[in-house]
Backbone bond lengths (Angstrom), bond angles and torsions (degrees), N, CA, C in turn:
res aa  C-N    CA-C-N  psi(-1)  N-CA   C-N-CA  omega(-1)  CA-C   N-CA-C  phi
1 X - - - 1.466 - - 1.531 110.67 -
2 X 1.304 118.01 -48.12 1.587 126.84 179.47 1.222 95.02 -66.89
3 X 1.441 139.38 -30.11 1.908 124.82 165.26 1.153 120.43 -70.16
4 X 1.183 133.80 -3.66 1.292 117.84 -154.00 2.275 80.90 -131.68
5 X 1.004 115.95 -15.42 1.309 111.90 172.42 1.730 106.71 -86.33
6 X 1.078 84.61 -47.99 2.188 83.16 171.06 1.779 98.38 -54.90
7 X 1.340 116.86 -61.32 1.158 116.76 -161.85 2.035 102.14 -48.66
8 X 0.911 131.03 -44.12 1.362 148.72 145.17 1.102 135.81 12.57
9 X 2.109 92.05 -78.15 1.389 119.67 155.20 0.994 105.93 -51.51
10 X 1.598 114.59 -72.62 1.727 105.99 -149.17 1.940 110.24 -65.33
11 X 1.078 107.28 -16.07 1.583 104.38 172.47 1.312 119.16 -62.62
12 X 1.599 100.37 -44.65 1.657 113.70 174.22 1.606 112.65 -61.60
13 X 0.969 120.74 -25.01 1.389 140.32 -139.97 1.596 93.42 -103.53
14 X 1.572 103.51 -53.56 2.088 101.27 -176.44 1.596 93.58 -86.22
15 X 1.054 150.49 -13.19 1.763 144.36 -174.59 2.047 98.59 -83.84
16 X 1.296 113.48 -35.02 1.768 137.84 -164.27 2.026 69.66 -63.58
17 X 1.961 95.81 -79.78 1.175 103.78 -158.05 1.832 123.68 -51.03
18 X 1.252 106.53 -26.68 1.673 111.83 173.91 1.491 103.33 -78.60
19 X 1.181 138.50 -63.51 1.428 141.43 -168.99 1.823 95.20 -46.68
20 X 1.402 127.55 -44.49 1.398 123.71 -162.54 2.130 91.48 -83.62
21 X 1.035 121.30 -58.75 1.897 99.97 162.90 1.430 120.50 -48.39
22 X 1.469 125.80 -44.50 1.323 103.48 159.26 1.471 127.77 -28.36
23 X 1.093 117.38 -65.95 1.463 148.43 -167.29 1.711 99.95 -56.46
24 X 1.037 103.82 -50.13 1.582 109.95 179.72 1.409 93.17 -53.94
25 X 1.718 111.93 -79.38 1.056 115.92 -165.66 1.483 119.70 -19.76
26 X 1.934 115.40 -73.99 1.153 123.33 -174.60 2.048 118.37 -57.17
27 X 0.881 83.89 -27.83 1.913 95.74 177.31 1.422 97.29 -69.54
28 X 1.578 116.96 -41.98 2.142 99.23 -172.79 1.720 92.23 -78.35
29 X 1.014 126.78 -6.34 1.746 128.30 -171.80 1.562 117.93 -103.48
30 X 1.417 103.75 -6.36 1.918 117.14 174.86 1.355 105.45 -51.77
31 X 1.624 124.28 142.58 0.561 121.21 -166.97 2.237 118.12 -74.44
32 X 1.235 88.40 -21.21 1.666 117.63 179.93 1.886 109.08 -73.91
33 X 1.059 108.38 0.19 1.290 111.21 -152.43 1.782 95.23 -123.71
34 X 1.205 106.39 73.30 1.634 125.88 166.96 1.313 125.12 -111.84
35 X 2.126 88.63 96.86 1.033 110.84 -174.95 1.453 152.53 -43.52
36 X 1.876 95.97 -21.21 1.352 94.66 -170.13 1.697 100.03 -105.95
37 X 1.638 132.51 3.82 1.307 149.07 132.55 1.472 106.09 -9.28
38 X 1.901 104.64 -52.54 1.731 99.37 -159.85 1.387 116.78 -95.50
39 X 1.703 93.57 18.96 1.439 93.88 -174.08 1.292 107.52 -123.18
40 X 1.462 147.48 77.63 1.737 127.62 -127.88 2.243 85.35 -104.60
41 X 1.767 118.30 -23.31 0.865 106.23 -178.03 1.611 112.53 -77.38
42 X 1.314 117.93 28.45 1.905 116.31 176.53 1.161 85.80 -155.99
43 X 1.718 114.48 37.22 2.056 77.82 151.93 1.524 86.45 -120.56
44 X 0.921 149.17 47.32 2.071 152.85 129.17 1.206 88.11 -120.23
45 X 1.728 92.39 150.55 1.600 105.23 167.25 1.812 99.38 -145.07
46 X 1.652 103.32 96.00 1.777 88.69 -166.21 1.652 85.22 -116.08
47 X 1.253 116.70 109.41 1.784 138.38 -169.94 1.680 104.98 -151.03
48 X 1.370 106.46 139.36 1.796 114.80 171.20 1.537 107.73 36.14
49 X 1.427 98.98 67.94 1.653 93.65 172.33 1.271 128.26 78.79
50 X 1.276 117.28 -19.51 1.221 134.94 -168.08 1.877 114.36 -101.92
51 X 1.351 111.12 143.15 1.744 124.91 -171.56 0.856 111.43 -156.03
52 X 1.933 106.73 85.93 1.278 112.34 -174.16 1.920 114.57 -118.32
53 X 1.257 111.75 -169.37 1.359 109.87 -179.27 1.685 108.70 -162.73
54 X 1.386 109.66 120.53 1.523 102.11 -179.89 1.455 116.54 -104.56
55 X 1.267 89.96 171.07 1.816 103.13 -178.69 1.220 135.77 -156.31
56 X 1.292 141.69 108.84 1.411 144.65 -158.39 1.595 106.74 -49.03
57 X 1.470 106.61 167.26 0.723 131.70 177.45 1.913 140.57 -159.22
58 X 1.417 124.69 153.34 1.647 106.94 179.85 1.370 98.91 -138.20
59 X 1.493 94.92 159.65 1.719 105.91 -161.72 1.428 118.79 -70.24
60 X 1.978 108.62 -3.95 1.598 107.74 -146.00 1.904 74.86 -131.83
61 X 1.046 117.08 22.31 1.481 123.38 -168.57 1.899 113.72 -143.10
62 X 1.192 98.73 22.10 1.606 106.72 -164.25 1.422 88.25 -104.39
63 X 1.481 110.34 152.45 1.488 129.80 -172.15 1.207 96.24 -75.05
64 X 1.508 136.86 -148.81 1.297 173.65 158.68 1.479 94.20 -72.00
65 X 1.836 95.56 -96.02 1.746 92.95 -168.32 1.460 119.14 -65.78
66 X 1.198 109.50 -18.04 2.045 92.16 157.05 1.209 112.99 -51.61
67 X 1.058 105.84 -43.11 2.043 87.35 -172.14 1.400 129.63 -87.08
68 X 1.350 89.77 -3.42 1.712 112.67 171.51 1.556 100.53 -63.14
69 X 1.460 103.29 -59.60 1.264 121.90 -162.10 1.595 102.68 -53.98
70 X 1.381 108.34 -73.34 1.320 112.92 167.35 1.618 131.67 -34.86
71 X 0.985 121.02 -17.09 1.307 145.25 179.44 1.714 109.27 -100.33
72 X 0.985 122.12 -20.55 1.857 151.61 179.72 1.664 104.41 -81.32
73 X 1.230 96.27 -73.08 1.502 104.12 -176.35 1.448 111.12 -73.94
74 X 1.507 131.90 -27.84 1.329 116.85 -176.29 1.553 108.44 -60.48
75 X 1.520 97.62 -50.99 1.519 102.31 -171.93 1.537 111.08 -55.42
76 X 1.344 138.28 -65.26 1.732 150.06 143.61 1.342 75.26 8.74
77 X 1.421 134.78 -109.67 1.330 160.35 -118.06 1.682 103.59 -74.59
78 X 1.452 113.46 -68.40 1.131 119.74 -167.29 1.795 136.08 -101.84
79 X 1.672 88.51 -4.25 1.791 94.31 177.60 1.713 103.17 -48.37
80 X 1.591 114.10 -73.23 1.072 103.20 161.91 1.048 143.22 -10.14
81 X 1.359 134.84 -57.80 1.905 117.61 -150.17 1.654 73.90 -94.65
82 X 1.478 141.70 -31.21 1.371 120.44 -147.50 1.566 92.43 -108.42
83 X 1.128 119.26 16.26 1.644 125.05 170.65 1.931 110.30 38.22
84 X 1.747 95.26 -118.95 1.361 103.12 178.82 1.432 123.28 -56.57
85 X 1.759 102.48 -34.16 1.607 99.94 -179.40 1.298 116.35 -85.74
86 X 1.654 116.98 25.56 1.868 97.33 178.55 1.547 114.82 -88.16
87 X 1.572 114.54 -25.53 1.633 99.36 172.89 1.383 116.26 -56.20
88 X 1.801 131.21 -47.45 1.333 103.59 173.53 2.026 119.38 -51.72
89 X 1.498 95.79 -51.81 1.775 100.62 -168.41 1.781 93.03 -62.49
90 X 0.963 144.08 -9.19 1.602 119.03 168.53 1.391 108.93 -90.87
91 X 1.373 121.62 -26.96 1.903 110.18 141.43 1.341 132.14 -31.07
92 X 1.005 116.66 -61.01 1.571 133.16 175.09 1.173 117.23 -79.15
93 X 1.334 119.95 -10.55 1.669 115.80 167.62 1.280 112.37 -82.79
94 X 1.112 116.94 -53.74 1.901 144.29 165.42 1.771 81.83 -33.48
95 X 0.895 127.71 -80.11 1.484 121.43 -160.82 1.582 117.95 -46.38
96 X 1.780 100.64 -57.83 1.487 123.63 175.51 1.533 101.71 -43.55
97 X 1.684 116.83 -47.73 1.497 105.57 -162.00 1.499 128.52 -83.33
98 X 1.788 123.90 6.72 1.350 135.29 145.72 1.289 118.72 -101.90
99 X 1.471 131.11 14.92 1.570 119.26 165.58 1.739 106.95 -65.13
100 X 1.582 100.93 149.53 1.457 117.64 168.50 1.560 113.20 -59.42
101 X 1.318 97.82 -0.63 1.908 79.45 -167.45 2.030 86.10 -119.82
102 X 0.971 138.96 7.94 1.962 144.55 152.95 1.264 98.97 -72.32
103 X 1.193 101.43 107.63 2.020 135.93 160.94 1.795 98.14 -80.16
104 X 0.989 102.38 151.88 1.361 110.11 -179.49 1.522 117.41 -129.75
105 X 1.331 144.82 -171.75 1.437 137.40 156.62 1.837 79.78 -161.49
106 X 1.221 115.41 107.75 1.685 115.14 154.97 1.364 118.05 -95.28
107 X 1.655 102.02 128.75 1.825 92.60 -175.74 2.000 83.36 -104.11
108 X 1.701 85.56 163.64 1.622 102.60 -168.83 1.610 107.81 -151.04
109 X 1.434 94.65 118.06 1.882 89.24 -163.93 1.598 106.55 -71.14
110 X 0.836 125.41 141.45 1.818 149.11 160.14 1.559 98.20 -25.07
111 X 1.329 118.76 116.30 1.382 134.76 153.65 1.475 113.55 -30.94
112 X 1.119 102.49 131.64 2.094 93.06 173.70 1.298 107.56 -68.04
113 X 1.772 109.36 -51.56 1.452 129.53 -164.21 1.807 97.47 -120.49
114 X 1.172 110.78 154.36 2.131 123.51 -173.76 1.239 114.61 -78.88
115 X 1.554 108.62 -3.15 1.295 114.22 158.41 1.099 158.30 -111.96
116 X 1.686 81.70 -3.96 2.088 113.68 155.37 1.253 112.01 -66.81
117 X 1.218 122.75 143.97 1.428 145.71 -164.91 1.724 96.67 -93.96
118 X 1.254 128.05 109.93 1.324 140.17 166.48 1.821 121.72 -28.49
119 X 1.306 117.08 102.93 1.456 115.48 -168.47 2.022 100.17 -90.20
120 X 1.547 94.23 137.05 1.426 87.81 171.90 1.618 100.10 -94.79
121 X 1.372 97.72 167.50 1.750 116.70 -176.93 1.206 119.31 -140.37
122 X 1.359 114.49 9.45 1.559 134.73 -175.73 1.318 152.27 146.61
123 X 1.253 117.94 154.99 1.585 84.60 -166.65 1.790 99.87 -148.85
124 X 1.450 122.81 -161.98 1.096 153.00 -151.02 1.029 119.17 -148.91
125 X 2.010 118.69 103.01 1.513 112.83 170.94 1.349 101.58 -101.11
126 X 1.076 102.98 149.41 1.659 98.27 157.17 1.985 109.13 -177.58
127 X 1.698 108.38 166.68 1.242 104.70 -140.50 1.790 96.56 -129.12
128 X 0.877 139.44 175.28 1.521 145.00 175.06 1.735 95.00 -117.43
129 X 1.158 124.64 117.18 1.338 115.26 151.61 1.709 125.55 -169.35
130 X 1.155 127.76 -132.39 1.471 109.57 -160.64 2.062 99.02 -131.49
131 X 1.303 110.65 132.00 1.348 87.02 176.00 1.873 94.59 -160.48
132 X 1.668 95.37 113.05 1.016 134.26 171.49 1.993 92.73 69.84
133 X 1.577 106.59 67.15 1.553 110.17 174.29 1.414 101.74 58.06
134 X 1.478 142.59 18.52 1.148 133.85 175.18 1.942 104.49 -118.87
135 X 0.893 118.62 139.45 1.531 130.24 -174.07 1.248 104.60 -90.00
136 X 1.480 121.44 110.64 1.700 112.56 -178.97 1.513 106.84 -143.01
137 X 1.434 112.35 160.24 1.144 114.91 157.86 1.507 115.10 -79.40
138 X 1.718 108.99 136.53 1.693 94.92 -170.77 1.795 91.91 -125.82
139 X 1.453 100.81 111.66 1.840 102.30 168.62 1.381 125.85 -58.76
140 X 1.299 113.00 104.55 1.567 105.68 -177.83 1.689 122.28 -86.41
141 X 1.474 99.85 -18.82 1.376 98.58 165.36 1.876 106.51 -177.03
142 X 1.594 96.34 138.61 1.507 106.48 -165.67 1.728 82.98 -116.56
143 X 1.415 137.09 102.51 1.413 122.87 140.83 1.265 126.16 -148.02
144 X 1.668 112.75 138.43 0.847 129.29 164.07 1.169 132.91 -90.28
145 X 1.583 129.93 175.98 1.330 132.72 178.41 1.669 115.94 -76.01
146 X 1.173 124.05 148.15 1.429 124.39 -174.96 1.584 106.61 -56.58
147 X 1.218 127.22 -36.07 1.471 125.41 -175.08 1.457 115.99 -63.96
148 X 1.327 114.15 -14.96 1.433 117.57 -165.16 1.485 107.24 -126.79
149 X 1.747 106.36 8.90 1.373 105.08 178.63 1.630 116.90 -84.74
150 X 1.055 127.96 154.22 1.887 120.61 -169.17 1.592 109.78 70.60
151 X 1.353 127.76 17.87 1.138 99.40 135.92 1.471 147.76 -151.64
152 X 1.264 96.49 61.70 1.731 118.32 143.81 2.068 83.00 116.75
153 X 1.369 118.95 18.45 1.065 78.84 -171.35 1.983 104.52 -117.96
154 X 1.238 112.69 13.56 1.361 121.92 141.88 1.104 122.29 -34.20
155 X 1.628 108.68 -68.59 1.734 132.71 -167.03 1.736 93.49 -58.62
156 X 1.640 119.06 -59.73 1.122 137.21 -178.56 1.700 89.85 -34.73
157 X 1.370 117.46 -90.86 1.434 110.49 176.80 1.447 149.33 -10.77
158 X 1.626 94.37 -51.14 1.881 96.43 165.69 1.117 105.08 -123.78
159 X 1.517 125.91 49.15 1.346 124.08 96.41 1.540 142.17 -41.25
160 X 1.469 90.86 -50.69 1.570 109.81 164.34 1.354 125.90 -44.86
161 X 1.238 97.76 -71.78 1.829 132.58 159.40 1.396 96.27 -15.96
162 X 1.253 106.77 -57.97 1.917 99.53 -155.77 1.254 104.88 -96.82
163 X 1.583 112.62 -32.97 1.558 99.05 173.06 1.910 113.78 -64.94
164 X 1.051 126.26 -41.61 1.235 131.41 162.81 1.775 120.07 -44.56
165 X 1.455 115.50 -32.66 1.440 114.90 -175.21 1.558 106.11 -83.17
166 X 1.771 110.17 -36.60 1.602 127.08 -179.12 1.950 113.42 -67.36
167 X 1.557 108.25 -30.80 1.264 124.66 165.67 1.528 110.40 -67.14
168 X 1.507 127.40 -57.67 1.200 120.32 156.47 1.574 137.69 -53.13
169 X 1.235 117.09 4.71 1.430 151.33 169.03 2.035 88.03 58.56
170 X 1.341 101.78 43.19 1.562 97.36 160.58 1.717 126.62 -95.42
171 X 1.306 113.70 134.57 1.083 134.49 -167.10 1.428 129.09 -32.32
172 X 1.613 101.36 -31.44 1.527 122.56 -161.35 1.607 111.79 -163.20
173 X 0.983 115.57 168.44 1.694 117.51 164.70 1.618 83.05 -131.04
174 X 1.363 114.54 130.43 1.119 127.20 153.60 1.495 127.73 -129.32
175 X 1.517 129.50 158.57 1.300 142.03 -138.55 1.710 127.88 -179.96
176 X 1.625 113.06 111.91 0.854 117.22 157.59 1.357 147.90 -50.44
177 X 1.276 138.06 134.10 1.354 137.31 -167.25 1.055 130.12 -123.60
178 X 1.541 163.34 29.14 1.369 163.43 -98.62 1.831 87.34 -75.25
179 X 1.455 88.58 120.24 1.933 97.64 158.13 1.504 123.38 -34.25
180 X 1.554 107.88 -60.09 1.332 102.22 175.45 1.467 133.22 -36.67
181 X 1.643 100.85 -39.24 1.597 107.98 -160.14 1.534 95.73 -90.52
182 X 1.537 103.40 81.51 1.274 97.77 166.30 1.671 148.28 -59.41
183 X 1.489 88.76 -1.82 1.775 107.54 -165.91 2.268 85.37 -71.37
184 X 1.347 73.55 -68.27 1.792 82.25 -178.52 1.043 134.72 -41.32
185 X 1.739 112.72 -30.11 1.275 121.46 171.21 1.800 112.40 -80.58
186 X 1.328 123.55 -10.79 1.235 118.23 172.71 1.278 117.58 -92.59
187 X 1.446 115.80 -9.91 1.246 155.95 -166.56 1.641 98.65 -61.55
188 X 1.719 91.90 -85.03 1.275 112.01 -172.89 1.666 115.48 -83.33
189 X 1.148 110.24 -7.84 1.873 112.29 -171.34 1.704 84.68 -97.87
190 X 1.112 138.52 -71.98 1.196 139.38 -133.76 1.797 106.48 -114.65
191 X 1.294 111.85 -7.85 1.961 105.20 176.78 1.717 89.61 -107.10
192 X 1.499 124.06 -55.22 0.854 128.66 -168.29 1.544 127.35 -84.00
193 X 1.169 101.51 3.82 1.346 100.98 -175.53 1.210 141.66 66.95
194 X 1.311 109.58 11.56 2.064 126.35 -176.54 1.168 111.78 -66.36
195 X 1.456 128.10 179.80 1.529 122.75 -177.51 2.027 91.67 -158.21
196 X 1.021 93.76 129.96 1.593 111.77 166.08 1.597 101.46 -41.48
197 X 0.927 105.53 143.03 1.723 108.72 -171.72 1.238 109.91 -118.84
198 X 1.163 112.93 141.67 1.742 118.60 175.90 1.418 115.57 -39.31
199 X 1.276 112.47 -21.67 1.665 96.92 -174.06 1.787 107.09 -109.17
200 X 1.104 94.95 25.43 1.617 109.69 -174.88 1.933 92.49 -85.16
201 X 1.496 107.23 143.65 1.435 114.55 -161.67 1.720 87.61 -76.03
202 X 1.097 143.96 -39.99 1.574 122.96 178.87 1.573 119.73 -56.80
203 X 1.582 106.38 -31.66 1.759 111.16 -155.55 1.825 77.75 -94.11
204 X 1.356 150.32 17.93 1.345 152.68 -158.94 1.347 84.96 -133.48
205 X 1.166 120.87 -88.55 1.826 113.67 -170.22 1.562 101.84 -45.00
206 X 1.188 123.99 -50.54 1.720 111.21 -160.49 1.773 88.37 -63.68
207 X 1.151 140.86 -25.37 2.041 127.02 -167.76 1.145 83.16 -75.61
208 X 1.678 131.01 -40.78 1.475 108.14 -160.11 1.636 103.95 -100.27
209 X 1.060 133.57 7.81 1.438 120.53 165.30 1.592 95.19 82.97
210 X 0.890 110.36 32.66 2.160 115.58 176.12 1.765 89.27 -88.41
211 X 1.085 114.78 121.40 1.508 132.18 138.42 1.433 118.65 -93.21
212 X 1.420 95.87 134.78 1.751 125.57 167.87 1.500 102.64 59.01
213 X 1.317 103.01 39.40 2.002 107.88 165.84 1.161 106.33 -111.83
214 X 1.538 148.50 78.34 1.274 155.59 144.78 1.572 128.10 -59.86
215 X 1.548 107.83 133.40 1.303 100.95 172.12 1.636 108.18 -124.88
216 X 1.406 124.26 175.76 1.476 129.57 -149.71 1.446 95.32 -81.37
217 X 1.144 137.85 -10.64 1.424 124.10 -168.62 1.388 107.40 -147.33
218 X 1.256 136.86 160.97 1.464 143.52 124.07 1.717 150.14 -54.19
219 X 0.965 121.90 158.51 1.518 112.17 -179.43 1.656 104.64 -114.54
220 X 0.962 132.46 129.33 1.563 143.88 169.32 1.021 139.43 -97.03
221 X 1.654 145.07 139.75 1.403 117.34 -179.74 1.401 80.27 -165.36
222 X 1.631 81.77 166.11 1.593 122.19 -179.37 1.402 111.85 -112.97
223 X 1.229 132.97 107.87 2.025 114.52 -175.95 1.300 99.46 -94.95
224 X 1.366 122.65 174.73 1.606 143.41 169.85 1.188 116.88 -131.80
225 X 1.291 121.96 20.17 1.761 117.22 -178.02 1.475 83.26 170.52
226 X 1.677 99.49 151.44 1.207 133.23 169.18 1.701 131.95 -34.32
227 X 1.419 85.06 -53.49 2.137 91.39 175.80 1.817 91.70 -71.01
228 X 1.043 118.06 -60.89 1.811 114.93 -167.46 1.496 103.27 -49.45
229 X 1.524 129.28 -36.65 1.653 108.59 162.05 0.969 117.25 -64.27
230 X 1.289 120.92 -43.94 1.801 117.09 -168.90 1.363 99.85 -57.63
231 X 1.138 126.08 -28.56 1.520 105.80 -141.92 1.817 78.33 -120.12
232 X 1.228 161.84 -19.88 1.243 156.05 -157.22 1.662 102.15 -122.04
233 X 1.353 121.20 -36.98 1.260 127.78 150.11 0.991 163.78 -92.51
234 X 1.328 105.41 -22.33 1.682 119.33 -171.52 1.632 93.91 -116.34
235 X 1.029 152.96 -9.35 1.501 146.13 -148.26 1.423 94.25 -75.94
């Protein structure tokens, strides 16, 4: 009888705990709830030459030439590090980059003159969702243009990122990395402080004792509380 009442609790107890990440989830996804609004010191970024201005965005709300654009710069940026496999992954990005559930942040440099039309130079995907019972913000894509790369305003960016994921009281910011692109991986391991995450396919083969099973990229994360390391890092 005392097993089957524990058994009880803890049922009540993991349905309590999923229904309250639901809840997260849909609350960072309200429609009233524009994130980069709560941040008024990162929406200009005028540093090293640079006079910029950002601006939200949604995946099911993007113009024409946004997605051109977006579709412009991935390739610029990423044919490279993902070599042979980018014609399938620029399929699946193209798809990823008008779903209703792609948050955006577009930065757009400052007009010289009030009657130039505002050029964007980069932008910010990223997603609200669930990974391994943990509630995180997950970056699907940080890129900018080469002219504006090195100076400081990446870092500037997921700053944002995390203050926005910690405001959504999510667990982690987590993020893919392709091996190749080594800029990014020094990027995020060594400026930013990230750590390969337990559910990253290398830190997975080494628990199970898999030799010579490699895949092209890594998984990364940032935690904010205790259970989201245990369970995103240390597992």
């Amino acid at each position: 009888m005392a097993d089957s009442r524990s058994n009880k609790r803890t049922r009540s107890q993991l349905m309590q705990r999923k229904k309250r990440i639901e809840e997260l989830i849909k609350s960072a996804y309200s429609s009233d709830n524009d994130n980069l609004s709560q941040f008024p010191q990162f929406q200009i970024y005028n540093k090293n030459g640079l006079s910029l201005f950002l601006k939200p965005g949604r995946g099911d709300k993007l113009s024409s030439s946004l997605k051109q654009y977006i579709q412009k710069l991935l390739k610029v940026n990423m044919e490279g590090p993902f070599g042979a496999e980018w014609p399938e992954k620029e399929k699946l990005k193209r798809r990823e980059m008008s779903s209703h559930e792609a948050l955006y942040i577009f930065v757009y440099e400052v007009p010289i003159t009030p009657d130039t039309e505002a050029s964007v130079i980069g932008f910010v995907h990223y997603r609200f969702t669930i990974e391994e019972d943990i509630p995180v913000l997950y970056l699907y894509e940080l890129q900018l243009e080469s002219a504006y790369q090195g100076k400081g305003l990446g870092k500037f960016l997921m700053e944002l990122v995390e203050l926005i994921a910690c405001k959504n009281c999510m667990g982690a910011v987590v993020l893919t990395v392709q091996k190749q692109n080594t800029s990014a991986v020094n990027f995020y391991l060594n400026k930013l402080r990230y750590n390969i995450s337990a559910i990253s396919p290398s830190k997975v083969y080494q628990q199970m004792g898999v030799i010579g099973e490699e895949k092209s990229y890594e998984i990364l994360c940032k935690t904010f509380d205790h259970e989201s390391k245990a369970v995103l890092e240390e597992s």
